[in-house]
mmCIF file of the C-alpha atoms, coordinates in Angstrom:
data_MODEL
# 
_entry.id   MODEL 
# 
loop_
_atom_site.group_PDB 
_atom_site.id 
_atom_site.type_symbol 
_atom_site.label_atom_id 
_atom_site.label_alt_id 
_atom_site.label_comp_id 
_atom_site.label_asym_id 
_atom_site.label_entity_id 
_atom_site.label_seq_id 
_atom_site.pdbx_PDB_ins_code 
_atom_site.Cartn_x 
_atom_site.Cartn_y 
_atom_site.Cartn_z 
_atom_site.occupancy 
_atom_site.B_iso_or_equiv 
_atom_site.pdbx_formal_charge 
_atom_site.auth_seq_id 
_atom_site.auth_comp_id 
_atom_site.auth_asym_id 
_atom_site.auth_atom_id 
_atom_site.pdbx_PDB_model_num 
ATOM 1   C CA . UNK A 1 1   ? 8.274  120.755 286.971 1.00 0.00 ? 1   UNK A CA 1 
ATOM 2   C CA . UNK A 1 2   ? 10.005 122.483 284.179 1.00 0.00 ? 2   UNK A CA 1 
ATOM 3   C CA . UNK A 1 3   ? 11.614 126.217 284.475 1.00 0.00 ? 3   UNK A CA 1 
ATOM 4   C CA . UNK A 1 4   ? 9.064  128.620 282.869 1.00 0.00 ? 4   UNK A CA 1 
ATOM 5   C CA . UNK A 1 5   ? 10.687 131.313 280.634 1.00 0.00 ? 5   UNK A CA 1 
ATOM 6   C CA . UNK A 1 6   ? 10.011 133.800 283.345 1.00 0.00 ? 6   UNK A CA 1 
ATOM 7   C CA . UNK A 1 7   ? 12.515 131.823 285.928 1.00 0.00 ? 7   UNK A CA 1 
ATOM 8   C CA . UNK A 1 8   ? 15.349 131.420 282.588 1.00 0.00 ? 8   UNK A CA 1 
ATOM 9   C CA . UNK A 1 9   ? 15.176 135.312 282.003 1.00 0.00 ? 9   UNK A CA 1 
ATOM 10  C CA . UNK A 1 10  ? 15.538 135.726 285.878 1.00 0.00 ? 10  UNK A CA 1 
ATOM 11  C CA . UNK A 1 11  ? 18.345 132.607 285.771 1.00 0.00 ? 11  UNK A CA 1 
ATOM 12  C CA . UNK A 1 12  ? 20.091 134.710 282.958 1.00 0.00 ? 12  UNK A CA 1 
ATOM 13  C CA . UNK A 1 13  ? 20.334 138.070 284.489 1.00 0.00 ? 13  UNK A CA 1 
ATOM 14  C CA . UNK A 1 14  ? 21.386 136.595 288.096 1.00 0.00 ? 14  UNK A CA 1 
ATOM 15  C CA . UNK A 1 15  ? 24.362 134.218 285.849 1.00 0.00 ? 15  UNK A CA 1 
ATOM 16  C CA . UNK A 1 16  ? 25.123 137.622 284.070 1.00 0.00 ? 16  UNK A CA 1 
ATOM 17  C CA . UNK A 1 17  ? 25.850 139.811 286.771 1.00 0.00 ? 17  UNK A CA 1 
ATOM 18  C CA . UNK A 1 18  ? 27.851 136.573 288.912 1.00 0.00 ? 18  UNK A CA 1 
ATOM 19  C CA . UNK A 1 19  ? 29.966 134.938 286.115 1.00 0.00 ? 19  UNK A CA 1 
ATOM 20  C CA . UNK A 1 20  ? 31.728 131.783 287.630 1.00 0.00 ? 20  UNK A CA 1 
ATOM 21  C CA . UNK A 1 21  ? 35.433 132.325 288.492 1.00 0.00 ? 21  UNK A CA 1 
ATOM 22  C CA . UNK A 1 22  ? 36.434 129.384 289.488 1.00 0.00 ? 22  UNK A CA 1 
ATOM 23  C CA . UNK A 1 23  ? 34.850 125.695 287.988 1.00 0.00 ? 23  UNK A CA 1 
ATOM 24  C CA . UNK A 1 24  ? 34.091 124.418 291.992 1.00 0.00 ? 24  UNK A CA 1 
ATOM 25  C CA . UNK A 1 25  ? 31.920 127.299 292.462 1.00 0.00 ? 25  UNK A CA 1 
ATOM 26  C CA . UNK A 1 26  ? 30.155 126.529 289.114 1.00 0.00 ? 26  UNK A CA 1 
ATOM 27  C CA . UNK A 1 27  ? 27.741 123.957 291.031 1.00 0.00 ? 27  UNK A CA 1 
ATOM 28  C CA . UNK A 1 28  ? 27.043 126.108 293.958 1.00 0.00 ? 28  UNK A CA 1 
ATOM 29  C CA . UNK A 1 29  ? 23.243 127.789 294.317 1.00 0.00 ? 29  UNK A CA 1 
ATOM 30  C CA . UNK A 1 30  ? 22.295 130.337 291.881 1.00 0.00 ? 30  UNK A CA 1 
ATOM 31  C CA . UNK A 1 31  ? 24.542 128.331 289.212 1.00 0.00 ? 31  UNK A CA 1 
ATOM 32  C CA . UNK A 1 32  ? 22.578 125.174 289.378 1.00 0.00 ? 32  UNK A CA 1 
ATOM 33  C CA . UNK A 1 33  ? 18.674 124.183 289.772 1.00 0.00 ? 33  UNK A CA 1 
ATOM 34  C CA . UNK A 1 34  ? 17.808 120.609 290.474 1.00 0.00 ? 34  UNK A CA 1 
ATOM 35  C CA . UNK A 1 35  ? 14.165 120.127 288.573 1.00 0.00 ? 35  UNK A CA 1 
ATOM 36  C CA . UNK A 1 36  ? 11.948 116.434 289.785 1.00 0.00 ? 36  UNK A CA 1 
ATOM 37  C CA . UNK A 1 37  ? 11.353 114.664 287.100 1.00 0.00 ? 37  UNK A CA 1 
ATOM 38  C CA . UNK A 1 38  ? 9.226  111.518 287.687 1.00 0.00 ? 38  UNK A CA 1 
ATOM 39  C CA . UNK A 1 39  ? 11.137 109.440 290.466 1.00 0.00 ? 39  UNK A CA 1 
ATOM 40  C CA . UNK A 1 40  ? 14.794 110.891 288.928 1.00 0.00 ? 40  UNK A CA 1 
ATOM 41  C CA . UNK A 1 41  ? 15.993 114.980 288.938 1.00 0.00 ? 41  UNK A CA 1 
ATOM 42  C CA . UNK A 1 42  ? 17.376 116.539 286.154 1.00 0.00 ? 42  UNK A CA 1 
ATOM 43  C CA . UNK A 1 43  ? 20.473 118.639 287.443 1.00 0.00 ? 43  UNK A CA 1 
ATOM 44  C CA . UNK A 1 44  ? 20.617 121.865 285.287 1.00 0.00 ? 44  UNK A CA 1 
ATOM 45  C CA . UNK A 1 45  ? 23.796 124.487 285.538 1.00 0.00 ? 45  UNK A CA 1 
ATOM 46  C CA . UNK A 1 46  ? 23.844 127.662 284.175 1.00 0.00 ? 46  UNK A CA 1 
ATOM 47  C CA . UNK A 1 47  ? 26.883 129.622 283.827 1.00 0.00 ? 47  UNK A CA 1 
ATOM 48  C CA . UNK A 1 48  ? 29.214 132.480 282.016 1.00 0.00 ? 48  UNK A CA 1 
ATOM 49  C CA . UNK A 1 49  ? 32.687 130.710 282.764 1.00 0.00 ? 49  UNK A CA 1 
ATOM 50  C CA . UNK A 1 50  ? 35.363 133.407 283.741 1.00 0.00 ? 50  UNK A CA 1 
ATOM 51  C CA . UNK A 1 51  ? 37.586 130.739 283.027 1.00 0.00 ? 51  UNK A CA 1 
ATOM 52  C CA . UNK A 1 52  ? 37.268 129.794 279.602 1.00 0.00 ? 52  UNK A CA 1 
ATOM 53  C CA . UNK A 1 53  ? 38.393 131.625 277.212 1.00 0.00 ? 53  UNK A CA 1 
ATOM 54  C CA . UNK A 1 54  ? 36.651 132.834 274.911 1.00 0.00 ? 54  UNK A CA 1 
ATOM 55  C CA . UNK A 1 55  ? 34.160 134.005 277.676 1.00 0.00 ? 55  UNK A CA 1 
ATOM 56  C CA . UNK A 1 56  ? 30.685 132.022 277.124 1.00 0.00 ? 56  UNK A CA 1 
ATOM 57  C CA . UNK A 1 57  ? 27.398 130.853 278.087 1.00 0.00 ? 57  UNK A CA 1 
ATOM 58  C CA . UNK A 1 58  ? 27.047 127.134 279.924 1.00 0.00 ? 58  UNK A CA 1 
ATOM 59  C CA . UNK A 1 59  ? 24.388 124.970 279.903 1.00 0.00 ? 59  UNK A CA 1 
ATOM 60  C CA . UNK A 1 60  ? 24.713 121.877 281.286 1.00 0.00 ? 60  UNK A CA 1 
ATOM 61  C CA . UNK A 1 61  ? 22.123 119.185 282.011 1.00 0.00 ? 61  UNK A CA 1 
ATOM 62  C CA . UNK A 1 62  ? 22.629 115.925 283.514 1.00 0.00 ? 62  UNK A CA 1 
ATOM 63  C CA . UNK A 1 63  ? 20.124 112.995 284.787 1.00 0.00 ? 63  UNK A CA 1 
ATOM 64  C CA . UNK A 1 64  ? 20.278 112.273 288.985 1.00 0.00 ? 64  UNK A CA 1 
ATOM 65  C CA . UNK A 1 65  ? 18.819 109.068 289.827 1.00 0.00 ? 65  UNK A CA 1 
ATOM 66  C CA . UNK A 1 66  ? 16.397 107.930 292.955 1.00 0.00 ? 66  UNK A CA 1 
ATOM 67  C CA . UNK A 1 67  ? 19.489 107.408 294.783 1.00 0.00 ? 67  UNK A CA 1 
ATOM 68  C CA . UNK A 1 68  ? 20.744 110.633 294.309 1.00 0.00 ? 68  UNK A CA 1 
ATOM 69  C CA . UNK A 1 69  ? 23.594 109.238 291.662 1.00 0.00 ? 69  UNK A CA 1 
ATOM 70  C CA . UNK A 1 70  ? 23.966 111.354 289.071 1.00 0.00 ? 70  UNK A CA 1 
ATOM 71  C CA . UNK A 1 71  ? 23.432 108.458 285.935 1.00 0.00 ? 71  UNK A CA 1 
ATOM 72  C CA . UNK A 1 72  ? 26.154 108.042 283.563 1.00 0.00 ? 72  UNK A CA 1 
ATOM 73  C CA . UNK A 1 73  ? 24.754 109.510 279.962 1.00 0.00 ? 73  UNK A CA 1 
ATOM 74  C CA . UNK A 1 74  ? 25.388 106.316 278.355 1.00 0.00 ? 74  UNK A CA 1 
ATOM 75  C CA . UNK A 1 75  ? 22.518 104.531 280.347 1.00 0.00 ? 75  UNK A CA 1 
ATOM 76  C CA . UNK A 1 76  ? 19.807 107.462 279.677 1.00 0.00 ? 76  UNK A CA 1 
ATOM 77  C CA . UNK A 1 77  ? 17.027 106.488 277.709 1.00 0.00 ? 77  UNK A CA 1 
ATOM 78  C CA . UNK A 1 78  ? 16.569 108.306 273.967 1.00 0.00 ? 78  UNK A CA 1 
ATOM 79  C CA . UNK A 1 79  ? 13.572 110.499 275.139 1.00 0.00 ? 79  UNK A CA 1 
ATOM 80  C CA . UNK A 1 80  ? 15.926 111.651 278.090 1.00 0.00 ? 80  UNK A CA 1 
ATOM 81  C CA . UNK A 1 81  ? 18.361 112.634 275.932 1.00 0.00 ? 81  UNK A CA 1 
ATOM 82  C CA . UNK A 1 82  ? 16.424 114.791 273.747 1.00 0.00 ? 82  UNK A CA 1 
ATOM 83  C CA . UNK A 1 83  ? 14.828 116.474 277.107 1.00 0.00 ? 83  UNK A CA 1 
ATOM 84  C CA . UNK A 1 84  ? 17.869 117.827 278.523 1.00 0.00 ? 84  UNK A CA 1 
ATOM 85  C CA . UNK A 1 85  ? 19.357 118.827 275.489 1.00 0.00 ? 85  UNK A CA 1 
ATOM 86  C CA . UNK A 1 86  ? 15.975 120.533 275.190 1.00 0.00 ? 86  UNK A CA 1 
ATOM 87  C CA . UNK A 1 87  ? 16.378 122.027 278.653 1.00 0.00 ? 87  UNK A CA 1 
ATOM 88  C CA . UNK A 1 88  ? 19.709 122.938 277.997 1.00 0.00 ? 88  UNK A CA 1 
ATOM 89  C CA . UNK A 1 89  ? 18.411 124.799 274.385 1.00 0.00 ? 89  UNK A CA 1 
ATOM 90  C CA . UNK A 1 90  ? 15.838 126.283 276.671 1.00 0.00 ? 90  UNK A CA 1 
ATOM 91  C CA . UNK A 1 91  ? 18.384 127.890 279.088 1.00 0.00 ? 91  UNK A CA 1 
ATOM 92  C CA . UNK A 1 92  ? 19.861 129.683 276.470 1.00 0.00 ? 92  UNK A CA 1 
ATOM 93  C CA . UNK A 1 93  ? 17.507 131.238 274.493 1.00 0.00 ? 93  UNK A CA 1 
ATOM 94  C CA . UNK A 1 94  ? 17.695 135.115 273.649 1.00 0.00 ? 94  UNK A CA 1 
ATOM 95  C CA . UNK A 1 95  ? 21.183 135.229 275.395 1.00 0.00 ? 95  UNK A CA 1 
ATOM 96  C CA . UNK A 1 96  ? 24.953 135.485 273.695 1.00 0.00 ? 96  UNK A CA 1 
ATOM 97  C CA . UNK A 1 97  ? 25.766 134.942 270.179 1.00 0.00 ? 97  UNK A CA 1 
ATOM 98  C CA . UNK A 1 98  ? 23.685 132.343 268.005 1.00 0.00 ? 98  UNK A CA 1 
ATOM 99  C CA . UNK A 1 99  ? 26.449 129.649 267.258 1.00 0.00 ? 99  UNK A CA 1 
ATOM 100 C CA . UNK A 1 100 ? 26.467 127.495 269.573 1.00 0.00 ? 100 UNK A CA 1 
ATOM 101 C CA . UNK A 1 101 ? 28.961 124.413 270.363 1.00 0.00 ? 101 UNK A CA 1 
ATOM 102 C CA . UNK A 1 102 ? 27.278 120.813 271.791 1.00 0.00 ? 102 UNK A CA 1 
ATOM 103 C CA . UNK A 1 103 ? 28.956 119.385 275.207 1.00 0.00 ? 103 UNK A CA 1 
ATOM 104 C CA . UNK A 1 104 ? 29.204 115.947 276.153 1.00 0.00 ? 104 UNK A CA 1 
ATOM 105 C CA . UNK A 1 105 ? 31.148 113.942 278.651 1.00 0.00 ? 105 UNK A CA 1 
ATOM 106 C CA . UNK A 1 106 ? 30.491 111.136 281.013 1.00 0.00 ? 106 UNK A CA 1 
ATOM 107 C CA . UNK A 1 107 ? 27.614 112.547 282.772 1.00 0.00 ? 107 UNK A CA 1 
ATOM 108 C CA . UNK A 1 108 ? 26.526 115.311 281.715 1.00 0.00 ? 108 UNK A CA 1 
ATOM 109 C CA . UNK A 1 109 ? 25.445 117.042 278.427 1.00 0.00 ? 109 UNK A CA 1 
ATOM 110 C CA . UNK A 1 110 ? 24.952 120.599 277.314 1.00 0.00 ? 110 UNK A CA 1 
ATOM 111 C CA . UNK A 1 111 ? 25.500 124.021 274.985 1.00 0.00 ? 111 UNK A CA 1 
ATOM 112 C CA . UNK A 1 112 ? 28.495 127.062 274.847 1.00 0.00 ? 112 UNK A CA 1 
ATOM 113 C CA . UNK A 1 113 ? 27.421 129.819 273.372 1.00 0.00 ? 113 UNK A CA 1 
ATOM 114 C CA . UNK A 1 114 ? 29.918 133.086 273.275 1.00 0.00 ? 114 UNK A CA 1 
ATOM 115 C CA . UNK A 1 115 ? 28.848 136.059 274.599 1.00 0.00 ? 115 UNK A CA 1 
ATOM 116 C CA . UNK A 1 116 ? 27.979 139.061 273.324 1.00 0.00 ? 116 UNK A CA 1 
ATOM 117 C CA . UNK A 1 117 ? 29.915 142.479 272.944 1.00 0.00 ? 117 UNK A CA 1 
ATOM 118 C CA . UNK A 1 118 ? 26.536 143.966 275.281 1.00 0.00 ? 118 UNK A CA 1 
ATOM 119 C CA . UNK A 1 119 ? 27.049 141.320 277.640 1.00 0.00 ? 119 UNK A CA 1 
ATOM 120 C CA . UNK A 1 120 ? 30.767 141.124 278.102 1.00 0.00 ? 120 UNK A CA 1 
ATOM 121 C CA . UNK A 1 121 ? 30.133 144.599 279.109 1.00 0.00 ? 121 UNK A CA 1 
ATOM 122 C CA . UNK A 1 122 ? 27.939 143.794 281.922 1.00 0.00 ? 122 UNK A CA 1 
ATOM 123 C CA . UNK A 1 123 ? 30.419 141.268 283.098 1.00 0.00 ? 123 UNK A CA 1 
ATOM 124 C CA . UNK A 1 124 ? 33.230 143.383 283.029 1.00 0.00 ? 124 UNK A CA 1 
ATOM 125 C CA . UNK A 1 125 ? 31.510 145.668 284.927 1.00 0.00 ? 125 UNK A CA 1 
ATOM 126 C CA . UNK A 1 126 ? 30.179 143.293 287.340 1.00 0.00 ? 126 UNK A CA 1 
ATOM 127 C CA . UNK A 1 127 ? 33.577 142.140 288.289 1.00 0.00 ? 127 UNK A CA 1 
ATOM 128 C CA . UNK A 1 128 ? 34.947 145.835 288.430 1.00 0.00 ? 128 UNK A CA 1 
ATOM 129 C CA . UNK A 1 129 ? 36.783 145.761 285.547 1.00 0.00 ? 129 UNK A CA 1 
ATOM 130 C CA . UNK A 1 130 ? 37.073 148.197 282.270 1.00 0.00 ? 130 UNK A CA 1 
ATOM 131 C CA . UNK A 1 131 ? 35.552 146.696 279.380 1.00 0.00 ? 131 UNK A CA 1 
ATOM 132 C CA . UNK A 1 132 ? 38.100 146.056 277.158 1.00 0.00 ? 132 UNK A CA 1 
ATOM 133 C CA . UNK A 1 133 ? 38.655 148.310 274.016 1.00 0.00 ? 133 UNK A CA 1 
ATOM 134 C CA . UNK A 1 134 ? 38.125 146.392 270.977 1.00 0.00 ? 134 UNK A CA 1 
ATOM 135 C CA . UNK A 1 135 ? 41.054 145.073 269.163 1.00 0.00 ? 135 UNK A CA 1 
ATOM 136 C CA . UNK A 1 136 ? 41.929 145.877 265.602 1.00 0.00 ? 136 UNK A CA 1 
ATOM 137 C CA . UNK A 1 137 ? 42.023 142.797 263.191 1.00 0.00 ? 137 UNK A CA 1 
ATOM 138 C CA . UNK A 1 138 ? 42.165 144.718 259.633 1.00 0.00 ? 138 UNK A CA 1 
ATOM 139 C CA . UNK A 1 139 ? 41.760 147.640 257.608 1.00 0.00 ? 139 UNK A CA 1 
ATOM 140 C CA . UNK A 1 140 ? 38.736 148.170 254.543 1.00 0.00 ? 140 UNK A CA 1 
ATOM 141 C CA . UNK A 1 141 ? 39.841 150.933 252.018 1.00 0.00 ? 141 UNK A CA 1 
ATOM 142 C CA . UNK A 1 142 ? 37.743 152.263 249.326 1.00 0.00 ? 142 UNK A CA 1 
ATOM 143 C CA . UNK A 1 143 ? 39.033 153.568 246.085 1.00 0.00 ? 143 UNK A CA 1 
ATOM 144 C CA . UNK A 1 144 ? 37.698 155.866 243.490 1.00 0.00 ? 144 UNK A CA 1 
ATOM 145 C CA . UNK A 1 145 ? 39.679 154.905 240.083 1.00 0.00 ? 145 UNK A CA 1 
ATOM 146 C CA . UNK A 1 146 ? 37.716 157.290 238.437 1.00 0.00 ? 146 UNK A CA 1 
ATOM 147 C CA . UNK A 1 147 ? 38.544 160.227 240.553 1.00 0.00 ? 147 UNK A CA 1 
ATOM 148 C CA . UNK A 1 148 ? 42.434 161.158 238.734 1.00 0.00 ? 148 UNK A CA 1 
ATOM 149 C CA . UNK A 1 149 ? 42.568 163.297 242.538 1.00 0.00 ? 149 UNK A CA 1 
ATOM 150 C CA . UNK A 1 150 ? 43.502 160.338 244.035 1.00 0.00 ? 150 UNK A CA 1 
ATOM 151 C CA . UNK A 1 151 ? 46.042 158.986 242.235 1.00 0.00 ? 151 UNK A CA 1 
ATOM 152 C CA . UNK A 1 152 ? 49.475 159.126 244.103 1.00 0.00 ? 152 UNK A CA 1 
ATOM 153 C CA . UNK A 1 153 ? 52.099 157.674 241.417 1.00 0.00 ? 153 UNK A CA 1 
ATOM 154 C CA . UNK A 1 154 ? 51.057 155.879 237.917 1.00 0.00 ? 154 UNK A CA 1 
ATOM 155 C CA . UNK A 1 155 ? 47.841 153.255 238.981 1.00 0.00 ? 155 UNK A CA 1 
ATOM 156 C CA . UNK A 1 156 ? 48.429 153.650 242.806 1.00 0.00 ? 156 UNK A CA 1 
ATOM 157 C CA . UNK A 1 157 ? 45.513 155.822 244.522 1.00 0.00 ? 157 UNK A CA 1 
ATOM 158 C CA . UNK A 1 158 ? 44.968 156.714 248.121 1.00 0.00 ? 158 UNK A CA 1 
ATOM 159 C CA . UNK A 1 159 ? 42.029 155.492 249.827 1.00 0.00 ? 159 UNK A CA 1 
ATOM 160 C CA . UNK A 1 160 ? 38.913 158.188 249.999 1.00 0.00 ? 160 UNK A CA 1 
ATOM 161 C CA . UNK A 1 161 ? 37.437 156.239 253.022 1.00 0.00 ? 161 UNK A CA 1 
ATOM 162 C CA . UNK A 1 162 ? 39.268 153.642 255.357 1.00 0.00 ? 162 UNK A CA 1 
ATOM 163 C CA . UNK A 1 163 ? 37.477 151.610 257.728 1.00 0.00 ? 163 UNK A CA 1 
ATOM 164 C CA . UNK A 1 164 ? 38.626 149.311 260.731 1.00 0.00 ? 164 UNK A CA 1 
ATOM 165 C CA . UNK A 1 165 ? 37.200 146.205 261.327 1.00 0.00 ? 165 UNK A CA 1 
ATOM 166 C CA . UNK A 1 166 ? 37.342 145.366 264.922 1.00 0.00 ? 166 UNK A CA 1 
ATOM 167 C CA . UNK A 1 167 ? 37.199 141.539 266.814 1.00 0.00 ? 167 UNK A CA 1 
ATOM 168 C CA . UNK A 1 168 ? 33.778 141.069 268.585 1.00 0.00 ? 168 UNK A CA 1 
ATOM 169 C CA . UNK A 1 169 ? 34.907 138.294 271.058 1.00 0.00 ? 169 UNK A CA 1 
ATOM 170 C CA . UNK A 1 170 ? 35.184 138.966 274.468 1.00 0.00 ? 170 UNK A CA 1 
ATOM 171 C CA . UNK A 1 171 ? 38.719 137.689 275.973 1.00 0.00 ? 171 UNK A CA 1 
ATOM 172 C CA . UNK A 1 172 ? 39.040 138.075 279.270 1.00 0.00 ? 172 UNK A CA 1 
ATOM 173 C CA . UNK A 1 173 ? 42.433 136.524 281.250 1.00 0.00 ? 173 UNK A CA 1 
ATOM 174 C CA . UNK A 1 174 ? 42.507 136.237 284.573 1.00 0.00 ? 174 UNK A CA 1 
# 
């Protein structure tokens, strides 16, 4: 059984409005859906990590054998690779920004993808906090050598429009 995009969209919004505070709860129900696969279960966890900074998407897949071990990644089989990083791709789609970052460690694999400035919203507000003003990183001034109106002192002119340029990424600190 695979997750249909129906249960991801439902997945997303539920991980949305209950970002993971703390990295023990990140396995808990709602976070994580155990699919059968053949004799084994692919584990999949789905989360918006409180904790990391910057704040992003988690998808993380890993392979649990008959015996209920989850299997180390370095014994799964090519095809099972590609599968839960396929899963994992699947979890994902149409939520936070496109660039994403690969996962890996012993037994599990997956995707980070930042949030967006809409979502970071809706967590702020889920945990009952402001949503943070944007911060300032620079300045954009336009000129008009042309226009003599402008001109201050000999060749330096005052800006007829100033943008400026804000940082999109979410911070939160706990």
């Amino acid at each position: 059984m695979m997750l249909t995009s129906e249960q991801i969209r439902q997945r997303q919004r539920w991980v949305l409005t209950h970002p993971c505070r703390r990295v023990e709860d990140c396995g808990m129900l709602g976070y994580r859906i155990d699919l059968p696969a053949g004799g084994e279960t692919i584990a999949t966890i789905l989360t918006i990590d409180l904790f990391s900074s910057p704040v992003a998407w988690h998808s993380t897949t890993a392979l649990i054998g008959q015996d209920g071990v989850t299997l180390p990644v370095t014994v799964w089989q090519a095809n099972d690779r590609t599968a839960l990083l396929r899963i994992a791709e699947q979890m994902l789609e149409g939520v936070g920004q496109l660039i994403c970052r690969h996962e890996e460690d012993q037994l599990s694999i997956g995707i980070a993808r930042l949030v967006t400035t809409t979502e970071a919203e809706i967590i702020f507000r889920a945990i009952g906090l402001c949503p943070p003003k944007p911060r300032a990183i620079g300045e954009i001034a336009v000129y008009d050598f042309a226009d003599r109106r402008t001109e201050a002192d000999w060749n330096t002119f005052l800006p007829q429009e100033r943008r400026i340029v804000y940082d999109n990424l979410p911070q939160i600190s706990n």
